[in-house]
N, C-alpha and C positions, 0 to 999 in steps of 0.2 A: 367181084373178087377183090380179097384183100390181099396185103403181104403183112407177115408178123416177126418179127425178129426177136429174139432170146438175148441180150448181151453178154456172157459170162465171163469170170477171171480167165478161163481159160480156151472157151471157144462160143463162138456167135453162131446160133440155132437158127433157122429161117424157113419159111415156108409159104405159098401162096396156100389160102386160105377162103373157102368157101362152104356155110351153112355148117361151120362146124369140125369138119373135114381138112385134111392137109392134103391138099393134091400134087403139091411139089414140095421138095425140100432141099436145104442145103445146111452145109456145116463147115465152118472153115477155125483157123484156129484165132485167137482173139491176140495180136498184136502186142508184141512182148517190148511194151512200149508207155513210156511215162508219159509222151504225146497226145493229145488229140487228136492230132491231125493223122496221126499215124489208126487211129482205132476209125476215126469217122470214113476216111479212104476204105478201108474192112467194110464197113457199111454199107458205102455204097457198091462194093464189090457185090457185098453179097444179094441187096437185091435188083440189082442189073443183071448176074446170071443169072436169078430167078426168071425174071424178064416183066417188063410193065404193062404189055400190053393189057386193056382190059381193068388194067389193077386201078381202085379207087383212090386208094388211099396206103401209108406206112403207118405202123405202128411198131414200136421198139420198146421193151422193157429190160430195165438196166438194173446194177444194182446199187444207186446213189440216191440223193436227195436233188430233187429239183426243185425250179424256181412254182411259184403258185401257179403260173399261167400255165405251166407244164412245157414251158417253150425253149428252158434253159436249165443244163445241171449246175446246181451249185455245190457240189462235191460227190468227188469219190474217194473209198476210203484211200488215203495213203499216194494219193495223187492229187497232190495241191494244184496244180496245170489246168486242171478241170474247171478250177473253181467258177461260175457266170459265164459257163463257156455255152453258147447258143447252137446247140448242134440241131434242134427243131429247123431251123432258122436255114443255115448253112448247108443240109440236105433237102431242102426243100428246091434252093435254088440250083443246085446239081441236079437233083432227080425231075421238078417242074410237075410234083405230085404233093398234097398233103404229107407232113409228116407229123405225128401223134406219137408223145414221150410219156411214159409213165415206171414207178417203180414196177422191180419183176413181179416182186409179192402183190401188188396189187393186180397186175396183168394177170397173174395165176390165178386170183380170186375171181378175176370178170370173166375169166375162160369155165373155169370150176360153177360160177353160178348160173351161166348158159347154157352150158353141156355136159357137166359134170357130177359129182356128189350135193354141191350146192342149189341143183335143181328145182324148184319148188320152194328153195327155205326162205324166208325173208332177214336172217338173222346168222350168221355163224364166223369164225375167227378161221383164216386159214395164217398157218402156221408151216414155214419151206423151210427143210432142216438141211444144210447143205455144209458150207464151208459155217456160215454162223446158221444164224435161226432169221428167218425172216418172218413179218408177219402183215395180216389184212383183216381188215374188219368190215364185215357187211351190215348196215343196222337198216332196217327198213325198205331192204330190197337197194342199197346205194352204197356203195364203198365210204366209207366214214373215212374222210380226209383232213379236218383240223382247220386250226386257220391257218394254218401257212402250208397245208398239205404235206405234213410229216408224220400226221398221225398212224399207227399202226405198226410201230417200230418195238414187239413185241419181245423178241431178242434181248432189247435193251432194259427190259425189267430189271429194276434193283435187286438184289437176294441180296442176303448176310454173311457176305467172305467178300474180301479183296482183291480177288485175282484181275489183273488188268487187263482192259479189252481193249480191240485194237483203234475203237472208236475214240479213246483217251481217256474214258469214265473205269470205272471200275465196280467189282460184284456185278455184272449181269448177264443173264440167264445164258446166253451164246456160248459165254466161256468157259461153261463145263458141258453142254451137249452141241457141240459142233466137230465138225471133219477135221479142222486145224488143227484140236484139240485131241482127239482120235489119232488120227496120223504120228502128232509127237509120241503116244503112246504109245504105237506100232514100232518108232523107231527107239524107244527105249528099251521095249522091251522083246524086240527082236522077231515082232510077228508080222506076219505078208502084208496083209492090207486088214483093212474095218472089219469085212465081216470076218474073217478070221479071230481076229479081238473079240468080237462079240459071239460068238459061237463060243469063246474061255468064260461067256461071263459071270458062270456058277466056279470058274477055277479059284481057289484060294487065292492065287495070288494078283485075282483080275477083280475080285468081288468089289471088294470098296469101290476102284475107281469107276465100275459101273453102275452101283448103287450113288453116289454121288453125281453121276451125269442124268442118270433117269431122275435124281430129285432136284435135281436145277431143271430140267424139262417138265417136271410134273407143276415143279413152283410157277413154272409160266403159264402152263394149259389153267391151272388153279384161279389164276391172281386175273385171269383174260373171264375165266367164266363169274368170276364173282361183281366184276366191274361192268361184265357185258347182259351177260345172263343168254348166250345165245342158243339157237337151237342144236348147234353142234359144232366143235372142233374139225378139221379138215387138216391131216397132213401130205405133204405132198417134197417134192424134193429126195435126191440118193438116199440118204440116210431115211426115211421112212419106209424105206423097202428093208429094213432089216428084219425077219424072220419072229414072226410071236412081240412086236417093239409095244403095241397095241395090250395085251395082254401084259406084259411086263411092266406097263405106265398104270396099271389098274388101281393097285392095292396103294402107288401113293399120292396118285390122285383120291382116291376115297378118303385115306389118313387124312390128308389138307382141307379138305372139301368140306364148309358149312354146313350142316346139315340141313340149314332150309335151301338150299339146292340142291340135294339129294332127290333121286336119281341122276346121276350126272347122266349130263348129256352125251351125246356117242359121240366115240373119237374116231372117225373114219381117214381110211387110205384115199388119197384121191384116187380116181379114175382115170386121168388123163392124162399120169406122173407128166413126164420132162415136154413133152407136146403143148399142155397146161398154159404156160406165162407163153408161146407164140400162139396160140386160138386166142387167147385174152389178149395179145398185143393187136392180133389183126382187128379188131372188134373198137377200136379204142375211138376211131373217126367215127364210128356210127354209137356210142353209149354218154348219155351223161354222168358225168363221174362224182358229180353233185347234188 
C-alpha cells in the first residue's frame, strides 16, 4: 500500500492507494501561507491521519518545478520562499518512510498510463486544464523529462499575442484557456461561475472571447502533436469537464493541423479526472521516471 498526495493552490488531496484503487481519502485545505513550513506541517497532517501502517512509500505531486534528483522544489509560482527548499528530505525525517516528489502533471500522467485512458499507449501528451494548463509527455512508454526534468511545460507554449503570464514570459498558451483567466471574465461580466460562461458561448456577447480561448488551447494540442506525433492527447483537470469542450476543440484543431498528420489523433477525457495526479503520486516509489 501506497499514500498519494495531490498539492493544490487551494487544497491537498490524499489517499492510501492500492492496485489502482483509493481506499482512503482525505482533503484538507492547502495553507494560505507564503511559508513552507506552514504547507509541509499540511503534509504531514495529512498523511498521519491517513495513517502509515503498512504504507511503503509517499508520493506528493505539486505544482512547481523541482530539482533533477526529484528531491527538492526549486520554485513555486509566486512564492520565492520555496526556492531549493528540500521538502523530499524534511518529510522523510518526520514521517521515517520514503518520500517521492514529482510535478502533478506528470503524476497524472503515470496514474493515466496504469489505469487510465493512457493504457496500452506507448506514446500520448496529457494536458491538466485547471487554473493554467499543465502538461506531460509520455514517449516510449517513459514520462519524457529533459535534462533538468522540466520538460513538459505544455501551457507555456509561445502563441502570437502578448498577454502576460504569471510565470514572467509572455504569449503562452495558459493565458487565454485557463480558470484565472475564466474567472476574471465571470467577474466582468457578471456571470456565476465557468460553466455558466461557457453554456453563453454561442451568446454574441461571449463568442470571441471563447473562440479565442479554444484557439489558444487548440494552438497547444496542435504545436504538442506536431513535435510529438503521439498516439493521443489526454485531458484531464476541472475545466475538461466542460460539456461538448472535445467537440468544440475539433474544427480548430483540424484548421492548424498538418495535413500529413491527418487523422488526428483522439482527444480523450481522462477517466480518472481529480483521483488521477494522487494514483500517479502513490505509484512514483515503485516507477522509473527515466
Amino acid at each position: 500500500m501506497r499514500i498519494g498526495i495531490d498539492l493544490g493552490g487551494h487544497k491537498i488531496a490524499g489517499g492510501k492507494v492500492e492496485d489502482g484503487s483509493i481506499l482512503q481519502r482525505i482533503k484538507i485545505p492547502t495553507p494560505d501561507s507564503r511559508y513552507p513550513k506552514d504547507t509541509t506541517d499540511a503534509l504531514e497532517r495529512a498523511v498521519r491521519e491517513l495513517g502509515t501502517d503498512e504504507v511503503r512509500s509517499v508520493g506528493i505531486g505539486l505544482p512547481g518545478m523541482l530539482s533533477v534528483d526529484r528531491r527538492s522544489v526549486i520554485g513555486l509560482t509566486n512564492l520565492p520562499l520555496w526556492e531549493n527548499y528540500p521538502l523530499a528530505e524534511i518529510l522523510e525525517d518526520r514521517l521515517s518512510l520514503p518520500v517521492y516528489l514529482e510535478n502533478d502533471a506528470n503524476c497524472a500522467a503515470l496514474g493515466e498510463m496504469r489505469f487510465g485512458q493512457g493504457t496500452g499507449l506507448s506514446d500520448f501528451v496529457m494536458l491538466t486544464l485547471g487554473t493554467g494548463i499543465g502538461g506531460a509527455i509520455v514517449s516510449g512508454g517513459k514520462l519524457l523529462m529533459g535534462h533538468r526534468g522540466l520538460a513538459g511545460e505544455l501551457g507555456h507554449l509561445a502563441l502570437l499575442h502578448r498577454k502576460p503570464c504569471k510565470c514572467g514570459g509572455i504569449g503562452h498558451g495558459e493565458t487565454l484557456f485557463s480558470a484565472d483567466r475564466f474567472d476574471g471574465r465571470c467577474a466582468e461580466t457578471k456571470v456565476a461561475s465557468v460553466p455558466e460562461l461557457w453554456d453563453l458561448r454561442k451568446d454574441v456577447r461571449q463568442a470571441q472571447f471563447w473562440e479565442e480561448a479554444l484557439e489558444g488551447l487548440s494552438c497547444v494540442i496542435v504545436s504538442s502533436i506536431h513535435c510529438l506525433d503521439p498516439q493521443a492527447i489526454i485531458l484531464s483537470g476541472g475545466l475538461s469537464n466542460l460539456p461538448g469542450l472535445v467537440d468544440e476543440l475539433a474544427p480548430f484543431i483540424d484548421l492548424r493541423l498538418a495535413k500529413s498528420f491527418h487523422p488526428a489523433p483522439p482527444v480523450l477525457i481522462s477517466t480518472l479526472g481529480g483521483d488521477g495526479p494522487v494514483i500517479g503520486a502513490a505509484y512514483l516509489g515503485s516507477h522509473s521516471l527515466r
